[in-house]
C-alpha positions in Angstrom: 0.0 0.0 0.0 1.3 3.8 -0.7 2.4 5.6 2.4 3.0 9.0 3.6 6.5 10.1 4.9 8.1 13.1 6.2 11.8 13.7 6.5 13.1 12.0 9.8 13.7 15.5 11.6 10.3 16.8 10.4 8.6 18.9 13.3 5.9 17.3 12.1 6.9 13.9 13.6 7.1 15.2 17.0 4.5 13.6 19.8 3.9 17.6 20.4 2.6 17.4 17.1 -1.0 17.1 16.6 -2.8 15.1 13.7 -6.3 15.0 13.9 -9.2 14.9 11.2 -12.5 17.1 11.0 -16.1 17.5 10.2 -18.9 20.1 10.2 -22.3 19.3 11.9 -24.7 20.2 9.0 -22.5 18.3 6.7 -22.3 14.7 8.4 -25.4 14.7 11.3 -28.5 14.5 9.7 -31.2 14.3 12.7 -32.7 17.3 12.1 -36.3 16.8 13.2 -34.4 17.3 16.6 -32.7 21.2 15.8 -34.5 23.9 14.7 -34.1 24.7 10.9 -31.7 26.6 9.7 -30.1 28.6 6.0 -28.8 25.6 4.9 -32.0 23.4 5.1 -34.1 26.2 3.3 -31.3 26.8 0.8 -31.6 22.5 0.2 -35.4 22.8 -0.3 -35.0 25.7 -3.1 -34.9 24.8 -6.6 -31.8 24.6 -8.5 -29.3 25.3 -5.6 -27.7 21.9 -5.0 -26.4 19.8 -7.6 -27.7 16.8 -7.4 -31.1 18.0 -5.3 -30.1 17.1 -2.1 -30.2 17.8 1.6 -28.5 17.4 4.9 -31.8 15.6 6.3 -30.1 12.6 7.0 -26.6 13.2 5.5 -24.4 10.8 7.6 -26.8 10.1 10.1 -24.1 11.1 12.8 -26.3 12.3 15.0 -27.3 8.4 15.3 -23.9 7.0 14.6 -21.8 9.0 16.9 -20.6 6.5 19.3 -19.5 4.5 16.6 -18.1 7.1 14.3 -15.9 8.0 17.4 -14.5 4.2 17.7 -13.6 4.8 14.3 -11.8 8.5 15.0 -9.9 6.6 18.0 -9.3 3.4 16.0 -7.3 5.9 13.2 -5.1 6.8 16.1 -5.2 10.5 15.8 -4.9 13.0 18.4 -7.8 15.6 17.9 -10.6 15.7 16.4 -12.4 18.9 15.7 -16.2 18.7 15.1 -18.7 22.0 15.3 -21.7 23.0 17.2 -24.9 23.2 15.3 -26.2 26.5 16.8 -30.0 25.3 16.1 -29.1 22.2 17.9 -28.6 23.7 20.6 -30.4 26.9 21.1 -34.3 27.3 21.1 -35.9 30.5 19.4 -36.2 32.2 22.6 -32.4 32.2 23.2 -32.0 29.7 26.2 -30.2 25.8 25.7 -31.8 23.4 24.5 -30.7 20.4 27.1 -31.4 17.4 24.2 -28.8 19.0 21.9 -26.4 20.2 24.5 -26.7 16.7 26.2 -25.9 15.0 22.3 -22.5 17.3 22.4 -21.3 16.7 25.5 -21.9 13.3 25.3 -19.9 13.5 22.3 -17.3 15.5 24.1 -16.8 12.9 27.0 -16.5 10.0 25.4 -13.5 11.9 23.1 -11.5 12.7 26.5 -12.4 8.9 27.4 -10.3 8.4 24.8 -7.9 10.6 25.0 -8.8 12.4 21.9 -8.4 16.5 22.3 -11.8 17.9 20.8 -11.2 21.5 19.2 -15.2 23.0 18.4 -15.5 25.1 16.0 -19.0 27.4 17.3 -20.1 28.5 13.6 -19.7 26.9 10.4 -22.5 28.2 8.4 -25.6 26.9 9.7 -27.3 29.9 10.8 -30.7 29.6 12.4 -33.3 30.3 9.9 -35.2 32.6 12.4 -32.5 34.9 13.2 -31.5 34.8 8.8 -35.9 36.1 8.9 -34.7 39.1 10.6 -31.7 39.9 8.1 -29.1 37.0 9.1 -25.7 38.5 8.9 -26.8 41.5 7.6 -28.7 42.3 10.7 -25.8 43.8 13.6 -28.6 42.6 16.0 -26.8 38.7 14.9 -23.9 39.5 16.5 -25.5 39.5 20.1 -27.4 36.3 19.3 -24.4 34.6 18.4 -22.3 35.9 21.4 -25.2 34.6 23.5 -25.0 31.3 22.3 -21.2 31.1 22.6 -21.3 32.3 26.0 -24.3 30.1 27.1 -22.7 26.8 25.0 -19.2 27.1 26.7 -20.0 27.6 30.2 -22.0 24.3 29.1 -19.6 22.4 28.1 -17.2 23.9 30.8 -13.7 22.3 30.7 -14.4 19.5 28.0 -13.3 21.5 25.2 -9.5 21.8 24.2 -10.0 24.5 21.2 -12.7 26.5 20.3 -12.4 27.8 17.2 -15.6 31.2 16.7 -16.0 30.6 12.9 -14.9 28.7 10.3 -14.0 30.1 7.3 -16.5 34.2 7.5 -15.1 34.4 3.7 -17.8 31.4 2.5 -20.4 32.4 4.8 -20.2 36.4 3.6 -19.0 36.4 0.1 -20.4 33.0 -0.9 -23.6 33.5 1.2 -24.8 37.0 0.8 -22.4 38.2 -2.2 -22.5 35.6 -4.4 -25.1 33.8 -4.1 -23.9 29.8 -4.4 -24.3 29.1 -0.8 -27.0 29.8 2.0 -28.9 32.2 2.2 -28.0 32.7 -1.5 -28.0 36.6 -1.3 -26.6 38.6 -4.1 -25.2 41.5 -4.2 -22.1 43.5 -3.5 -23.7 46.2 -1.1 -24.6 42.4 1.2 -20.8 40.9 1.4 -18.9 43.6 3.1 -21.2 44.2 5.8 -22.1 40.4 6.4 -18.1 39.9 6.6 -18.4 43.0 9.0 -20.7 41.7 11.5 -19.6 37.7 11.3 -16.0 38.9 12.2 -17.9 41.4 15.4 -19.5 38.4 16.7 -16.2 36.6 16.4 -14.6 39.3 18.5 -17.7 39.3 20.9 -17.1 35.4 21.1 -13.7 35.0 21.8 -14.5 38.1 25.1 -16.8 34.9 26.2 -14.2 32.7 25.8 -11.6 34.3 27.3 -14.5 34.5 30.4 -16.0 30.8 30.3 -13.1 29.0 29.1 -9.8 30.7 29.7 -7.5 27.2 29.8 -9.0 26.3 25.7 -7.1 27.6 23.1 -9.1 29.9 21.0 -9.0 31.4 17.8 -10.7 31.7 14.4 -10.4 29.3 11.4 -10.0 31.4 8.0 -9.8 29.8 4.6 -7.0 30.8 2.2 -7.1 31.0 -1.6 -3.4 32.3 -2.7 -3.9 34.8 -5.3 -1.2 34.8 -8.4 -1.0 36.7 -11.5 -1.3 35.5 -14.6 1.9 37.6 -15.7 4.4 39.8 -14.2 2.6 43.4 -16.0 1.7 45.9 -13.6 -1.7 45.7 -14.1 -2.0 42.0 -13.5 0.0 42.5 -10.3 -2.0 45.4 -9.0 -5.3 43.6 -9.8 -3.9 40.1 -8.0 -2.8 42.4 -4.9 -6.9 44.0 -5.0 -8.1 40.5 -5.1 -5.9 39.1 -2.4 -7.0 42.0 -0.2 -10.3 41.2 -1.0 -10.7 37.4 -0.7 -7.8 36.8 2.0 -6.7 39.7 3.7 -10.0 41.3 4.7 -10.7 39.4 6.8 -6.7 38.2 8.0 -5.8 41.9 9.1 -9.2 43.6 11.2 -8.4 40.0 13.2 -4.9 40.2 13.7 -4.4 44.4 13.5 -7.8 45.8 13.8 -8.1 47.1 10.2 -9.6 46.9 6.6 -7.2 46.5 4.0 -6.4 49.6 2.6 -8.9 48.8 -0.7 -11.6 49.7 1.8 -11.2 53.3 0.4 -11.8 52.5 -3.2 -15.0 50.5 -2.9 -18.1 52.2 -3.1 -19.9 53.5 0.0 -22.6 51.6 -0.5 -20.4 48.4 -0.6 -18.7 49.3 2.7 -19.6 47.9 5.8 -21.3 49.6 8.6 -18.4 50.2 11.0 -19.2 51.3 14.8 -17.0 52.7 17.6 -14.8 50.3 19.0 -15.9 47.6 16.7 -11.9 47.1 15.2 -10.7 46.9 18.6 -13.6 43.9 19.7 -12.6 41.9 16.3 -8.9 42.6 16.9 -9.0 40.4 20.3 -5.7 38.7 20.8 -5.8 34.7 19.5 -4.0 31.5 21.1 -3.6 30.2 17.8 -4.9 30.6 14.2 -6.4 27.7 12.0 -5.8 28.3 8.3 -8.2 26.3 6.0 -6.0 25.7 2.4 -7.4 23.6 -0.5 -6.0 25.4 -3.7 -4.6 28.8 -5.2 -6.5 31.0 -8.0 -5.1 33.4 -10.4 -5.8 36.5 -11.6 -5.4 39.7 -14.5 -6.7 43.3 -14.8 -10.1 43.7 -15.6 -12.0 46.3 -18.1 -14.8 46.4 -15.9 -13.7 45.4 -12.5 -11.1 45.3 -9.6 -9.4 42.4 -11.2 -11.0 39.1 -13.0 -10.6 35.1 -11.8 -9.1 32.6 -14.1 -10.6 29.2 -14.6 -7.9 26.9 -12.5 -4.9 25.2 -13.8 -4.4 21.6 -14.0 -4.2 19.0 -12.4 -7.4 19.2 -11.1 -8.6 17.6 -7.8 -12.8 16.0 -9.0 -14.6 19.5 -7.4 -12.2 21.2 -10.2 -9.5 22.7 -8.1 -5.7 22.8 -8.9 -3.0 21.0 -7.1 -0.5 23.3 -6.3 1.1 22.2 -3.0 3.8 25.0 -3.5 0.9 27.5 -2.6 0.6 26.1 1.1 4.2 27.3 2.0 4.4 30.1 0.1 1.1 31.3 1.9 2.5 30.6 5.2 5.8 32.4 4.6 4.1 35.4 3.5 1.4 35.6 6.5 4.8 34.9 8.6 5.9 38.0 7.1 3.1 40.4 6.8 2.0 39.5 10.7 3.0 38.7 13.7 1.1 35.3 14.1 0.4 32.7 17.1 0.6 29.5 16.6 -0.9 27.9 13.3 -3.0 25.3 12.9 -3.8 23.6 9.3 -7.3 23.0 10.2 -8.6 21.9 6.7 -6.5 20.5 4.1 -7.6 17.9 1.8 -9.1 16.9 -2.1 -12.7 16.0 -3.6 -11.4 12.7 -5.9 -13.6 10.4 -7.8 -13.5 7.2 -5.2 -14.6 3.6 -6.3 -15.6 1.4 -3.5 -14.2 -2.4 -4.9 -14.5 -5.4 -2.8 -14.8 -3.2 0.3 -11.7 -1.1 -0.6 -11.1 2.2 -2.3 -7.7 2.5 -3.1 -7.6 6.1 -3.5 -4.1 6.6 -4.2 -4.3 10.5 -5.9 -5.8 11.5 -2.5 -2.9 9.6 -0.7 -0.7 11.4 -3.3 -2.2 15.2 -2.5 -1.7 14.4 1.2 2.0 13.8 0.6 2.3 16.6 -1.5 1.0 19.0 0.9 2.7 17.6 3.9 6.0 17.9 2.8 5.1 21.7 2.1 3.5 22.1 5.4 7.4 20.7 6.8 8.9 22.9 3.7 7.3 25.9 5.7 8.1 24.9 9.2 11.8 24.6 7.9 11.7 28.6 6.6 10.5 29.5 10.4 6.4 28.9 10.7 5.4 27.7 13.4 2.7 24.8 12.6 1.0 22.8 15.8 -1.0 20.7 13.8 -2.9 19.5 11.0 -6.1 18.4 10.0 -6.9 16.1 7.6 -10.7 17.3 5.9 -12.6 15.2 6.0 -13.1 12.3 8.7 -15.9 11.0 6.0 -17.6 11.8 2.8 -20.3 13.9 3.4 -23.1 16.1 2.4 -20.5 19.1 0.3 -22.5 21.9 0.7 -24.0 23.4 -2.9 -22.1 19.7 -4.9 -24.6 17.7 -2.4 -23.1 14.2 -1.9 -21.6 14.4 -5.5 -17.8 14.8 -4.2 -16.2 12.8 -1.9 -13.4 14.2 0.5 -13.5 11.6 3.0 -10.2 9.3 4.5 -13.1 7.3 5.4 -15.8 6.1 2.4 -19.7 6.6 3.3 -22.3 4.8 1.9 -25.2 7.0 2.1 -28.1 4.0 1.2 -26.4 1.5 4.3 -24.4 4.6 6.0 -21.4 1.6 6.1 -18.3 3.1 6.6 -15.1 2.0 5.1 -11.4 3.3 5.6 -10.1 4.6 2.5 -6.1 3.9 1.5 -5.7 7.5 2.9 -7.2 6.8 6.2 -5.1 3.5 6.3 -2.0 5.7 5.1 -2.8 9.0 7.4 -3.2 6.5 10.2 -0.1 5.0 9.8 1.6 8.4 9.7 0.1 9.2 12.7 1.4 6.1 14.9 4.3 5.5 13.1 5.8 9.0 15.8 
């Protein structure tokens, strides 16, 4: 079978070191006559938004499969395993816990330290009640409060269980995809909606981690931010200047209010309309200091001057993963060396990292050796940035399991572990087997 290998010295083979694997609640749980609904499962029932006319209704059925989904986490041998909170799980319209939800979490949560497992929740990964998206969503500041609410109500619940909290993942889908965009929930569009949905997801992340830093001050807490590294097309001006707009745009607005309590400078040349609604003392609440910073990195995108706009988007280069995104390990280091550079960062976390390949299940295997191959790739330049002075405490492997993937429904597969959806069988993929074998091999 094909393994994964690091050189012998690799930080990455220290037992300080953690390897762990993730998944997101709306995408694997399913049980959701027991949560209230929320964007994602109106977004599902609309016409034409998900490819292949599906829903996270049952998805996984994790929230039925748990226990044993977690003897297959532990029987991987990793050492985290970070899950996230479905907010309508466990708050009720009125604001207060619901016990059934909080009781399904913590279940969740104790049987991981049984085992010995470090469980880092991330609070928000897109599955915003659908009552509080009625009253504007993340367009509404009034969001902000409802989601510091439930952080603060949810970690003093869960007390000390919780070894990393992580407020959001990744504000760029939730506000550029979501209410700029249009391709994911609540499939908004519009650039006066993106700016000042970005605005108030990254004040309720500010608002969140003053909770945290209050209800769980032993966790390590931070934010989880996805990366796209932004290259031009050629070395003209104009391509360079437009690639530098798009970066501040896509990356760095929402990397720099975290980590310095401002816009990027672009701010100034975006319409007023497009700007977001920016309050006294809102920079400083975003701008709260983080134990550690997860960084989300599938692919890189390039990009030219434009006629008509900031800058325009290239289709991606081959070779392409099967959700049509390049491989280009090369990106993951040089992204960490420049946010080395341009910041001064805490410790880094890869908290997402993995590809969408076209898996066979044959006699009970699926010998996914590409996805084996992109791990490696982008391993070695995880320990190719570490070597040029990053400082990396872990990494992820996304995901645990195929699973409901978000607007492509269950059409892409970016499990280690192979789901299927009729039987909800799980089988370890050559990944898994491989990863695993990394893992214990320390």
């Amino acid at each position: 079978m094909k393994q994964l290998s690091l050189p012998a010295n690799s930080p990455l083979l220290s037992n300080e070191f953690t390897f762990g694997v993730a998944t997101a609640s709306f995408q694997i749980e399913g049980g959701a006559d027991s949560r209230l609904p929320c964007i994602w499962d109106t977004f599902c029932a609309t016409s034409g938004k998900i490819a292949d006319n599906s829903n996270g209704l049952i998805a996984c059925d994790h929230y039925n499969n748990w226990a044993n989904d977690i003897e297959l986490i532990a029987s991987l041998g990793v050492d985290a395993y970070r899950l996230s909170v479905s907010w309508p799980r466990v708050i009720k319209a009125d604001g207060s816990l619901n016990p059934v939800g909080v009781k399904f979490y913590t279940d969740i949560l104790d049987e991981l330290a049984r085992r010995d497992i470090k469980a880092f929740v991330t609070l928000y990964h897109w599955d915003l009640p659908q009552h509080l998206e009625d009253k504007g969503g993340w367009l509404n500041r009034d969001t902000t409060f409802e989601y510091a609410n439930y952080v603060d109500l949810i970690s003093q619940a869960f007390a000390a269980r919780v070894y990393s909290y992580a407020t959001l993942n990744e504000p760029f889908c939730s506000s550029y995809l979501g209410y700029e965009i249009g391709v994911h929930a609540p499939g908004k569009v519009g650039r006066e909606f993106g700016r000042k949905a970005a605005h108030h997801l990254l004040l309720g992340h500010g608002l969140a981690m003053q909770k945290l830093a209050k209800n769980s001050p032993n966790a390590l807490n931070g934010i989880v931010l996805n990366f796209t590294p932004c290259y031009p097309v050629s070395q003209s001006e104009a391509d360079l200047k437009a690639t530098a707009f798009a970066d501040d745009y896509i990356n760095q607005w929402y990397m720099r209010p975290v980590m310095e309590g401002k816009y990027p400078d672009i701010i100034e040349q975006l319409p007023i309309e497009q700007r977001p609604d920016i309050h006294p003392g809102d920079m400083e609440i975003i701008a709260q200091p983080l134990d550690y910073l997860g960084v989300n990195f599938y692919t890189r995108l390039h990009y030219q001057a434009s006629e008509h706009d900031f800058y325009d988007e290239r289709p991606h280069q081959g070779p392409l993963t099967d959700i049509g995104w390049e491989i280009y390990p090369q990106a993951l280091t040089e992204l960490l060396v420049s946010l080395n550079e341009k910041y001064t960062l805490p410790p880094i976390y890869i908290t997402e990292n993995g590809a969408a390949m076209k898996d066979t299940i044959d006699n009970g295997e699926v010998n996914d050796v590409d996805r084996i191959s992109y791990y490696q790739q982008h391993l070695t330049a995880l320990h190719n940035a570490t070597l040029q002075g990053v400082r990396v405490d872990g990494y992820f492997a996304w995901s645990l399991m195929d699973n409901f993937e978000w607007a492509e429904g269950y059409l892409k597969r970016f499990g280690i572990v192979y789901v299927d959806y009729h039987t909800q069988q799980r089988t370890v993929k050559a990944s898994g087997h491989a990863y695993s074998n990394l893992i214990t091999s320390r």
